[in-house]
N, C-alpha and C positions, 0 to 999 in steps of 0.2 A: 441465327438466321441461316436456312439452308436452300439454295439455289438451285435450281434441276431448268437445263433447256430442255426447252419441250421441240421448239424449232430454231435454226436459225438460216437466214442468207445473207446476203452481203448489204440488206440495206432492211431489214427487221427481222425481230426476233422476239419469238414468245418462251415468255421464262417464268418456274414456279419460285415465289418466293415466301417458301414455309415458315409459320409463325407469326406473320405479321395481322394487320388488322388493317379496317378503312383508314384510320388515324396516318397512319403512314403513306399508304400507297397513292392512299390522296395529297399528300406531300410531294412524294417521290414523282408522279404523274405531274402536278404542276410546274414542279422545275421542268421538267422534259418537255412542257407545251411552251414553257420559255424558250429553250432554246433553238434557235433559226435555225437549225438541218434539222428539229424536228419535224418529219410531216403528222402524223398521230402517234398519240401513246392513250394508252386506255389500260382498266386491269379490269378481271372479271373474278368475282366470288363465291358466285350462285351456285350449288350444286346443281339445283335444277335445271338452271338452263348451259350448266358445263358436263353433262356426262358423271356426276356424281364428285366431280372435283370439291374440296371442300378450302383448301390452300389455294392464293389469291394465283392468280397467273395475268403478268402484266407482258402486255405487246405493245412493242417498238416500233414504227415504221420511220426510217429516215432516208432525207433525200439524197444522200450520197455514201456518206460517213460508215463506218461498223457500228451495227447497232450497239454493242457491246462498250465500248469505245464512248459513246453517248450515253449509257447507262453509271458509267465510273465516273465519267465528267460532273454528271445530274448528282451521283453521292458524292460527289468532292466537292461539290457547290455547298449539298445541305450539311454538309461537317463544315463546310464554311459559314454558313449564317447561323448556326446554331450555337458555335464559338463567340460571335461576335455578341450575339443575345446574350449567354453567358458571361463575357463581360463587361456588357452592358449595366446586368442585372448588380454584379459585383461592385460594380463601380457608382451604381445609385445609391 
């Protein structure tokens, strides 16, 4: 997985995150609308309607926090529940 900011300011940030697919970002995106200083997160795919982009580029907008900061919290969550799955599964 490879990361390129595309923009940032002190309360959103749009970032390319190369390699991935809907499966994920649609993950990634729902932890972020979980948590309370998010105000939107959205990602876009389309080439068509992104200027020929073909890699996902997901935007951040929060209400105070570094967006960035919100994006490591959102992966520390999903290596959190996807652990716990794991030994859930293990242990059925």
């Amino acid at each position: 997985m490879e990361l390129r900011v595309i923009e940032k300011t002190d309360t959103e940030l749009r970032i390319e995150i190369a390699g991935e697919d809907h499966t994920f970002m649609n993950v990634l995106k729902g932890v972020l609308l979980e948590t309370d200083d998010v105000a939107a997160a959205t990602y876009d795919m389309n080439p068509e309607q992104s200027g020929g982009q073909t890699e996902p580029v997901l935007t951040v907008k929060s209400e105070s926090s570094d967006p960035l900061d919100v994006l490591a919290d959102a992966a520390e969550s999903i290596t959190d529940r996807t652990g716990a799955l794991r030994d859930a599964v293990k242990a059925a």
